[in-house]
C-alpha positions as CSV (number, residue, x, y, z in Angstrom):
1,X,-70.7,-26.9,-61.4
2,X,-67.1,-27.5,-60.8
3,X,-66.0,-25.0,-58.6
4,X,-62.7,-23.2,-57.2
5,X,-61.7,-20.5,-54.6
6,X,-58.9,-17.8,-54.5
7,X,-58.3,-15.6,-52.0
8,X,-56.1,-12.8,-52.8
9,X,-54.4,-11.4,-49.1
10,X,-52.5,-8.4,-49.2
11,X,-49.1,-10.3,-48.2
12,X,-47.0,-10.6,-44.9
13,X,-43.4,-11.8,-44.5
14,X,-44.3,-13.8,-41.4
15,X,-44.8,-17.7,-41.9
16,X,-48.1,-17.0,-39.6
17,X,-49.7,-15.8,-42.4
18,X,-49.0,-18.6,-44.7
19,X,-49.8,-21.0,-42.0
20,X,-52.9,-19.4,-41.2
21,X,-53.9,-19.1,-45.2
22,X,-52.9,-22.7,-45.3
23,X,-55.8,-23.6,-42.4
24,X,-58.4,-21.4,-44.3
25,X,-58.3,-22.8,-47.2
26,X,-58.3,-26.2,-46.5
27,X,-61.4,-25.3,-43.9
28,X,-63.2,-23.3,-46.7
29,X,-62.4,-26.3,-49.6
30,X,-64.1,-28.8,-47.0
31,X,-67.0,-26.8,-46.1
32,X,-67.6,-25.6,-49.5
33,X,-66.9,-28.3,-51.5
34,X,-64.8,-26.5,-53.6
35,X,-62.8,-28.4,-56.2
36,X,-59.9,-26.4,-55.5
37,X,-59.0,-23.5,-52.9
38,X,-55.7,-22.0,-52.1
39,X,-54.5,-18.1,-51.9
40,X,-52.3,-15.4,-53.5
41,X,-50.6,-12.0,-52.3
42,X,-51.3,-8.5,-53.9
43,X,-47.3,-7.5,-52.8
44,X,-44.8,-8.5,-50.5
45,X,-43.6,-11.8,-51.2
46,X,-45.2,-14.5,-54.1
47,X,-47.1,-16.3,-55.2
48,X,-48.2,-13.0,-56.7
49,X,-51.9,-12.2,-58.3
50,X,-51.1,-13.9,-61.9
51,X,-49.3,-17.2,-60.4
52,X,-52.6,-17.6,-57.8
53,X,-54.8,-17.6,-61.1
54,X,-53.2,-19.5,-63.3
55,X,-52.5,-21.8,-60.7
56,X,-56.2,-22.2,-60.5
57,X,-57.6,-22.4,-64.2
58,X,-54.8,-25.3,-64.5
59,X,-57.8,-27.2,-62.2
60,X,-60.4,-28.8,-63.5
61,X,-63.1,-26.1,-62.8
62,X,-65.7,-24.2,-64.7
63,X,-66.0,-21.4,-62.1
64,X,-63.7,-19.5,-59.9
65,X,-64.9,-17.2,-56.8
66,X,-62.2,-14.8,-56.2
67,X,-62.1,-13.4,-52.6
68,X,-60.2,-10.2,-51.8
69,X,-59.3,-11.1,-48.5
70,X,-59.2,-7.8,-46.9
71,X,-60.9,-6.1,-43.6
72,X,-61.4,-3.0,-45.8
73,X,-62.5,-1.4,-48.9
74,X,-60.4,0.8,-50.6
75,X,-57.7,0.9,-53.0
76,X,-55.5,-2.3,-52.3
77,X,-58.9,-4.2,-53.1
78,X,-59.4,-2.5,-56.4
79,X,-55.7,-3.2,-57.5
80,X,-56.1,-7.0,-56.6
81,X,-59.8,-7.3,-58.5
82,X,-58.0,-5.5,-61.0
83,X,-55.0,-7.6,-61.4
84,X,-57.6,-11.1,-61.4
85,X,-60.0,-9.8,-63.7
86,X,-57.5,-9.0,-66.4
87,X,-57.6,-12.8,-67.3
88,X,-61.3,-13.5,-67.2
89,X,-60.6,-12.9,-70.9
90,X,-57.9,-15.9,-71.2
91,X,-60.1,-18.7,-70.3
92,X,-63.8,-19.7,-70.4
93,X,-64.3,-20.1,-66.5
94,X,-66.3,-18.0,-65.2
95,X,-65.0,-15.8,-62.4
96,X,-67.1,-14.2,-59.5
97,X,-65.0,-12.0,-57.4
98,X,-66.6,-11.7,-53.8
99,X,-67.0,-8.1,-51.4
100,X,-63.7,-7.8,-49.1
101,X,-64.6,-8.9,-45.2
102,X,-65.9,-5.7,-44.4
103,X,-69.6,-4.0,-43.2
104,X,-71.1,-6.9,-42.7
105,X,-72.5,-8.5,-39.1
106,X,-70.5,-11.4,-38.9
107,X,-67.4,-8.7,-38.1
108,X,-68.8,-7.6,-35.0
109,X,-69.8,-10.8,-34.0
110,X,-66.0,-11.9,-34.5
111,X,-65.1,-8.6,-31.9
112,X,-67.6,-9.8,-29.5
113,X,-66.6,-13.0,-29.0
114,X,-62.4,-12.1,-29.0
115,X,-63.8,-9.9,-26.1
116,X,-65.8,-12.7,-24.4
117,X,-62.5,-14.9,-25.0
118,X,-59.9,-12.7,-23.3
119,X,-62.2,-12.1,-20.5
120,X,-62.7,-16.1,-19.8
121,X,-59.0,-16.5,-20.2
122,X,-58.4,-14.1,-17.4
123,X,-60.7,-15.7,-15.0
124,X,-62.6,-12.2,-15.6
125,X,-66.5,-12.8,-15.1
126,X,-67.4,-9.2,-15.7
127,X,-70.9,-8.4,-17.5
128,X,-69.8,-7.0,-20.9
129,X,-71.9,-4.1,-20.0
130,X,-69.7,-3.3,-17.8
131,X,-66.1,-3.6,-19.7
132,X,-64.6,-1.4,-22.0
133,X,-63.0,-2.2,-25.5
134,X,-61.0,-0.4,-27.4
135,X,-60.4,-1.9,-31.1
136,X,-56.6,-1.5,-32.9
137,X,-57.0,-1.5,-37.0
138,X,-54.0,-1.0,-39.3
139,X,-55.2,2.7,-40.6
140,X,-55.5,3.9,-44.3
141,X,-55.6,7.2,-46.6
142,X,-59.2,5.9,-47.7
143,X,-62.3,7.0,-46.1
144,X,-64.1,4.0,-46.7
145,X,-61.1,2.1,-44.2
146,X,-62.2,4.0,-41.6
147,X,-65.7,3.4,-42.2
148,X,-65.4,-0.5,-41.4
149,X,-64.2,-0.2,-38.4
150,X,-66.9,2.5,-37.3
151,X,-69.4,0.0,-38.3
152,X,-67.8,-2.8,-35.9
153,X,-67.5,0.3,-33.1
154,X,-71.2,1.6,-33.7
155,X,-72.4,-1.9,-33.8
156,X,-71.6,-2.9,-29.7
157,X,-72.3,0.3,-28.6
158,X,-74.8,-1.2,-26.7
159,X,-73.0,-3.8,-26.1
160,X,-69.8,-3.4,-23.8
161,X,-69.8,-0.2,-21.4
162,X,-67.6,1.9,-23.7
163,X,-65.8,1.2,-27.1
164,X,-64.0,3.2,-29.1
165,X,-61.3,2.4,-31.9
166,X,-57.5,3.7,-32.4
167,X,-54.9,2.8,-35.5
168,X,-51.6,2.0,-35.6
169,X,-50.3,4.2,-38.2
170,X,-51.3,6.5,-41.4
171,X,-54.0,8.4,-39.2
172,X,-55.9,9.2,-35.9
173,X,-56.2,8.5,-33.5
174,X,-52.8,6.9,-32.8
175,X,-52.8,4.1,-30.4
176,X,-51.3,6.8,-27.4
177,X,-54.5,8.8,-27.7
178,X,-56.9,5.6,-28.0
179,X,-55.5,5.0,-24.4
180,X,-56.1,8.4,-23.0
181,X,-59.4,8.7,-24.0
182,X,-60.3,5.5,-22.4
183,X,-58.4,6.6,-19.4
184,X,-60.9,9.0,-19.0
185,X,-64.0,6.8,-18.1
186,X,-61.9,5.1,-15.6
187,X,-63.0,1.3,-16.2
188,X,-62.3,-1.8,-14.6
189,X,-61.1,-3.6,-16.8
190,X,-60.6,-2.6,-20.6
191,X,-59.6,-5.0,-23.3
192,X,-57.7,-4.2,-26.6
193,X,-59.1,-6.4,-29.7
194,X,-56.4,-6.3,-32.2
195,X,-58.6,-6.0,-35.2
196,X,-55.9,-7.3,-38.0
197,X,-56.5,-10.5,-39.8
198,X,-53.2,-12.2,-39.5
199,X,-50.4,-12.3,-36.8
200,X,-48.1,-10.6,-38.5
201,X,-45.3,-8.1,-37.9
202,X,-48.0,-5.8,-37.1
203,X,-49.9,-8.1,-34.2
204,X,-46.1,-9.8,-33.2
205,X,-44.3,-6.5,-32.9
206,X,-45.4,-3.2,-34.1
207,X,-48.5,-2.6,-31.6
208,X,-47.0,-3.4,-28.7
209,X,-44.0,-0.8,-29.7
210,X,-46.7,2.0,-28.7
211,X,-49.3,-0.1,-26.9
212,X,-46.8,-1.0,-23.9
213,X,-45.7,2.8,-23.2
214,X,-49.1,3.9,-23.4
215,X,-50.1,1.7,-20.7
216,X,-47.1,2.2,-18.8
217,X,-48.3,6.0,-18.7
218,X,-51.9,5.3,-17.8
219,X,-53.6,5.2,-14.7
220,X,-55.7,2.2,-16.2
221,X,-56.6,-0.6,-14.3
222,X,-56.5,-3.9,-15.8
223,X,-55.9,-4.2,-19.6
224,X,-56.2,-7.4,-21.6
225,X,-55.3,-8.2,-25.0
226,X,-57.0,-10.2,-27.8
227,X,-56.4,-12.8,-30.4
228,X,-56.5,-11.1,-34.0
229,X,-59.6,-12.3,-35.8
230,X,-58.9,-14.0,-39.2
231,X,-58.9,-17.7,-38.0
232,X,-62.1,-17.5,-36.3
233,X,-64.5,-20.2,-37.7
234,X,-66.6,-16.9,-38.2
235,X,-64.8,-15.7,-40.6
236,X,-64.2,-18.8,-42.5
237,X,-68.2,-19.0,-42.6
238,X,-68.3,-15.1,-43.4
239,X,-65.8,-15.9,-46.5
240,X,-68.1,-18.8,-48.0
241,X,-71.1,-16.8,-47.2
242,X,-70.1,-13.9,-49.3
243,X,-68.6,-16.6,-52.3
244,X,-72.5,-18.0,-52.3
245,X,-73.5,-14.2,-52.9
Protein backbone atom coordinates (compact mmCIF):
# COMPACT_ATOMS: atom_id res chain seq x y z
CA UNK A 1 0.00 0.00 0.00
CA UNK A 2 1.02 3.40 -0.97
CA UNK A 3 1.57 5.23 2.00
CA UNK A 4 1.85 8.97 3.35
CA UNK A 5 2.60 10.78 6.67
CA UNK A 6 1.39 14.11 8.20
CA UNK A 7 2.27 15.52 11.17
CA UNK A 8 0.17 18.19 12.41
CA UNK A 9 2.56 20.49 15.22
CA UNK A 10 0.91 23.07 17.09
CA UNK A 11 2.94 25.97 15.25
CA UNK A 12 5.98 28.28 16.29
CA UNK A 13 7.21 31.50 14.71
CA UNK A 14 10.79 30.39 15.00
CA UNK A 15 12.49 28.97 11.77
CA UNK A 16 13.94 26.16 14.36
CA UNK A 17 10.84 24.68 14.22
CA UNK A 18 10.46 24.42 10.56
CA UNK A 19 14.03 23.40 10.22
CA UNK A 20 13.66 20.81 12.76
CA UNK A 21 10.11 19.54 11.05
CA UNK A 22 12.02 19.71 7.87
CA UNK A 23 14.83 16.92 9.43
CA UNK A 24 11.86 14.74 10.85
CA UNK A 25 10.23 14.20 8.04
CA UNK A 26 12.71 13.48 5.75
CA UNK A 27 14.20 10.94 8.70
CA UNK A 28 10.66 9.37 9.09
CA UNK A 29 9.97 9.24 4.94
CA UNK A 30 13.43 7.23 4.77
CA UNK A 31 12.88 5.02 7.53
CA UNK A 32 9.34 4.41 6.83
CA UNK A 33 9.22 4.25 3.41
CA UNK A 34 6.59 6.48 3.23
CA UNK A 35 5.61 7.78 -0.29
CA UNK A 36 5.21 11.09 1.04
CA UNK A 37 5.90 12.88 4.53
CA UNK A 38 5.87 16.51 5.37
CA UNK A 39 3.87 18.62 8.33
CA UNK A 40 1.22 21.16 9.09
CA UNK A 41 0.45 23.73 12.05
CA UNK A 42 -2.84 23.73 14.09
CA UNK A 43 -2.25 27.91 14.53
CA UNK A 44 0.32 30.36 14.43
CA UNK A 45 1.59 30.65 11.11
CA UNK A 46 0.55 28.26 7.69
CA UNK A 47 0.58 25.80 6.12
CA UNK A 48 -2.51 25.47 8.22
CA UNK A 49 -4.51 21.91 8.83
CA UNK A 50 -6.51 21.98 5.41
CA UNK A 51 -3.36 23.05 3.16
CA UNK A 52 -1.15 19.93 4.97
CA UNK A 53 -4.08 17.58 3.75
CA UNK A 54 -4.70 18.49 0.68
CA UNK A 55 -1.24 18.84 -0.02
CA UNK A 56 -1.05 15.19 0.75
CA UNK A 57 -4.10 13.44 -1.10
CA UNK A 58 -2.60 15.40 -4.28
CA UNK A 59 0.17 12.32 -3.82
CA UNK A 60 -0.10 9.29 -5.12
CA UNK A 61 -1.20 7.33 -1.98
CA UNK A 62 -4.01 5.13 -0.82
CA UNK A 63 -3.35 5.74 2.94
CA UNK A 64 -2.47 8.60 5.09
CA UNK A 65 -1.20 8.29 8.87
CA UNK A 66 -1.89 11.49 10.44
CA UNK A 67 0.31 12.27 13.56
CA UNK A 68 -0.67 14.88 16.09
CA UNK A 69 2.65 15.91 16.91
CA UNK A 70 2.14 16.89 20.46
CA UNK A 71 3.83 15.98 24.02
CA UNK A 72 0.32 16.00 25.40
CA UNK A 73 -3.29 14.98 25.28
CA UNK A 74 -5.81 17.36 25.59
CA UNK A 75 -7.70 19.80 23.66
CA UNK A 76 -5.16 21.25 20.97
CA UNK A 77 -4.96 17.48 19.86
CA UNK A 78 -8.72 17.08 19.48
CA UNK A 79 -9.07 20.34 17.43
CA UNK A 80 -6.17 19.20 15.01
CA UNK A 81 -7.81 15.40 14.69
CA UNK A 82 -10.80 17.31 14.23
CA UNK A 83 -9.85 19.70 11.63
CA UNK A 84 -8.03 16.30 9.50
CA UNK A 85 -10.73 14.11 9.81
CA UNK A 86 -13.37 16.41 8.37
CA UNK A 87 -12.00 15.40 4.87
CA UNK A 88 -11.72 11.63 5.23
CA UNK A 89 -15.06 12.15 3.61
CA UNK A 90 -13.53 13.97 0.32
CA UNK A 91 -11.31 11.31 -0.91
CA UNK A 92 -11.08 7.48 -0.78
CA UNK A 93 -7.62 7.30 1.13
CA UNK A 94 -7.83 5.95 3.97
CA UNK A 95 -6.70 7.97 6.99
CA UNK A 96 -5.21 6.58 10.34
CA UNK A 97 -4.63 9.29 12.77
CA UNK A 98 -1.91 8.17 15.37
CA UNK A 99 -1.83 8.85 19.68
CA UNK A 100 0.02 12.33 20.33
CA UNK A 101 3.86 11.58 21.82
CA UNK A 102 2.70 11.11 25.12
CA UNK A 103 2.61 8.03 28.06
CA UNK A 104 4.50 5.93 26.36
CA UNK A 105 8.27 4.62 27.45
CA UNK A 106 10.22 5.83 24.72
CA UNK A 107 9.48 9.61 26.55
CA UNK A 108 11.44 8.71 29.50
CA UNK A 109 13.99 7.11 27.69
CA UNK A 110 14.32 10.52 25.57
CA UNK A 111 14.73 12.37 29.41
CA UNK A 112 17.21 9.96 30.43
CA UNK A 113 19.54 10.20 27.88
CA UNK A 114 19.19 14.47 27.58
CA UNK A 115 20.34 13.86 31.30
CA UNK A 116 23.17 11.47 30.45
CA UNK A 117 24.10 14.10 27.52
CA UNK A 118 24.41 17.28 29.60
CA UNK A 119 26.32 15.41 32.23
CA UNK A 120 29.07 14.10 29.55
CA UNK A 121 29.18 17.55 28.03
CA UNK A 122 30.19 18.97 31.37
CA UNK A 123 32.94 16.54 31.93
CA UNK A 124 30.44 15.48 34.92
CA UNK A 125 30.97 11.62 35.65
CA UNK A 126 28.38 11.47 38.38
CA UNK A 127 26.30 8.17 38.96
CA UNK A 128 22.79 9.21 37.91
CA UNK A 129 21.73 7.96 41.23
CA UNK A 130 23.29 10.45 42.54
CA UNK A 131 22.04 13.67 40.42
CA UNK A 132 18.96 15.42 40.53
CA UNK A 133 16.66 16.47 37.56
CA UNK A 134 14.10 18.70 37.50
CA UNK A 135 11.89 18.58 34.12
CA UNK A 136 10.44 22.14 32.49
CA UNK A 137 7.04 21.36 30.38
CA UNK A 138 4.92 24.19 28.78
CA UNK A 139 1.83 23.81 31.29
CA UNK A 140 -1.98 23.48 30.32
CA UNK A 141 -5.74 23.90 31.67
CA UNK A 142 -6.06 20.02 30.95
CA UNK A 143 -5.60 17.46 33.46
CA UNK A 144 -4.53 14.94 31.19
CA UNK A 145 -1.24 17.60 30.30
CA UNK A 146 -0.18 17.26 33.50
CA UNK A 147 -0.54 13.64 33.55
CA UNK A 148 2.30 13.07 30.79
CA UNK A 149 4.69 14.66 32.41
CA UNK A 150 4.00 12.70 35.82
CA UNK A 151 4.43 9.67 33.89
CA UNK A 152 8.06 10.80 32.61
CA UNK A 153 8.70 12.00 36.48
CA UNK A 154 7.25 8.68 38.09
CA UNK A 155 9.10 6.66 35.56
CA UNK A 156 13.01 7.63 36.82
CA UNK A 157 12.15 7.78 40.20
CA UNK A 158 14.45 5.16 40.61
CA UNK A 159 16.51 6.37 38.44
CA UNK A 160 18.31 9.81 39.21
CA UNK A 161 18.58 10.77 43.08
CA UNK A 162 15.58 13.14 42.93
CA UNK A 163 13.28 14.49 40.13
CA UNK A 164 10.66 16.48 40.15
CA UNK A 165 8.87 18.60 37.39
CA UNK A 166 7.96 22.58 37.15
CA UNK A 167 5.93 24.56 34.10
CA UNK A 168 6.52 27.57 32.65
CA UNK A 169 3.18 29.11 32.61
CA UNK A 170 -0.79 28.42 32.97
CA UNK A 171 -0.10 26.40 36.35
CA UNK A 172 2.08 25.01 39.24
CA UNK A 173 4.44 24.89 40.14
CA UNK A 174 6.11 27.79 38.35
CA UNK A 175 9.64 27.42 37.39
CA UNK A 176 10.70 29.78 40.90
CA UNK A 177 9.12 27.08 43.11
CA UNK A 178 10.51 24.04 40.95
CA UNK A 179 13.93 25.53 42.12
CA UNK A 180 13.19 25.92 45.71
CA UNK A 181 12.04 22.71 46.24
CA UNK A 182 15.08 21.23 44.71
CA UNK A 183 17.12 23.54 46.85
CA UNK A 184 16.00 21.73 49.57
CA UNK A 185 17.75 18.35 49.04
CA UNK A 186 20.85 20.16 48.60
CA UNK A 187 22.41 18.22 45.44
CA UNK A 188 25.46 18.31 43.72
CA UNK A 189 24.76 18.84 40.81
CA UNK A 190 21.07 19.20 39.31
CA UNK A 191 20.17 19.30 35.71
CA UNK A 192 17.15 21.02 34.06
CA UNK A 193 15.62 18.93 30.96
CA UNK A 194 13.65 21.29 29.01
CA UNK A 195 10.91 18.95 28.16
CA UNK A 196 9.49 21.06 24.89
CA UNK A 197 9.65 19.57 21.48
CA UNK A 198 11.07 22.38 19.55
CA UNK A 199 13.47 25.30 20.18
CA UNK A 200 11.27 27.71 20.05
CA UNK A 201 10.55 31.10 21.71
CA UNK A 202 9.78 29.12 24.65
CA UNK A 203 13.37 26.98 24.89
CA UNK A 204 15.29 30.41 23.15
CA UNK A 205 13.89 32.88 25.51
CA UNK A 206 10.93 32.53 27.76
CA UNK A 207 12.54 29.85 30.34
CA UNK A 208 15.51 31.41 30.96
CA UNK A 209 13.43 34.82 31.74
CA UNK A 210 12.47 33.01 35.20
CA UNK A 211 14.98 30.16 35.12
CA UNK A 212 18.17 32.60 35.45
CA UNK A 213 16.69 34.60 38.56
CA UNK A 214 15.75 31.61 40.25
CA UNK A 215 19.19 30.39 40.17
CA UNK A 216 20.64 33.54 40.91
CA UNK A 217 18.55 33.25 44.25
CA UNK A 218 19.46 29.75 45.11
CA UNK A 219 22.00 28.35 47.05
CA UNK A 220 22.31 25.51 44.43
CA UNK A 221 25.44 24.14 43.41
CA UNK A 222 25.97 23.26 39.95
CA UNK A 223 23.04 23.47 37.43
CA UNK A 224 23.08 22.22 33.89
CA UNK A 225 20.74 22.65 31.17
CA UNK A 226 19.50 20.21 28.43
CA UNK A 227 18.80 19.95 24.84
CA UNK A 228 14.85 19.98 24.19
CA UNK A 229 13.79 16.51 23.01
CA UNK A 230 12.02 16.42 19.65
CA UNK A 231 15.02 15.69 17.29
CA UNK A 232 16.19 12.77 19.21
CA UNK A 233 16.35 9.79 16.90
CA UNK A 234 14.04 8.42 19.74
CA UNK A 235 11.42 10.25 18.93
CA UNK A 236 11.59 9.89 15.21
CA UNK A 237 11.48 5.96 16.04
CA UNK A 238 8.56 6.72 18.73
CA UNK A 239 6.58 8.63 15.81
CA UNK A 240 6.85 5.62 13.20
CA UNK A 241 6.18 3.24 16.03
CA UNK A 242 2.95 4.69 16.89
CA UNK A 243 2.00 5.27 12.75
CA UNK A 244 2.60 1.16 12.55
CA UNK A 245 -0.07 1.01 15.57
Amino acid sequence: MKRGILLIDRGSREKEAKEELDFICKKIKEKGNYVFSDYCFLEVLPPFIEEGVKKCLKQDIEALTIVPYFLYPGKKVKAAVNDAIKFQSETDVKFVITKPMSMHKTMTELVENRVTSALEKNNISLPKREVDVLIIGHGSKDRNAHLSIKYVVDGLTNTFRNISHCFLEIEEPNIQQGIEKCQKDNPEVLVVVFYFLHKGAHVKRDIYEDLNPAIEKSNLKKVLTTEHIGTDEKMIDLILESARE
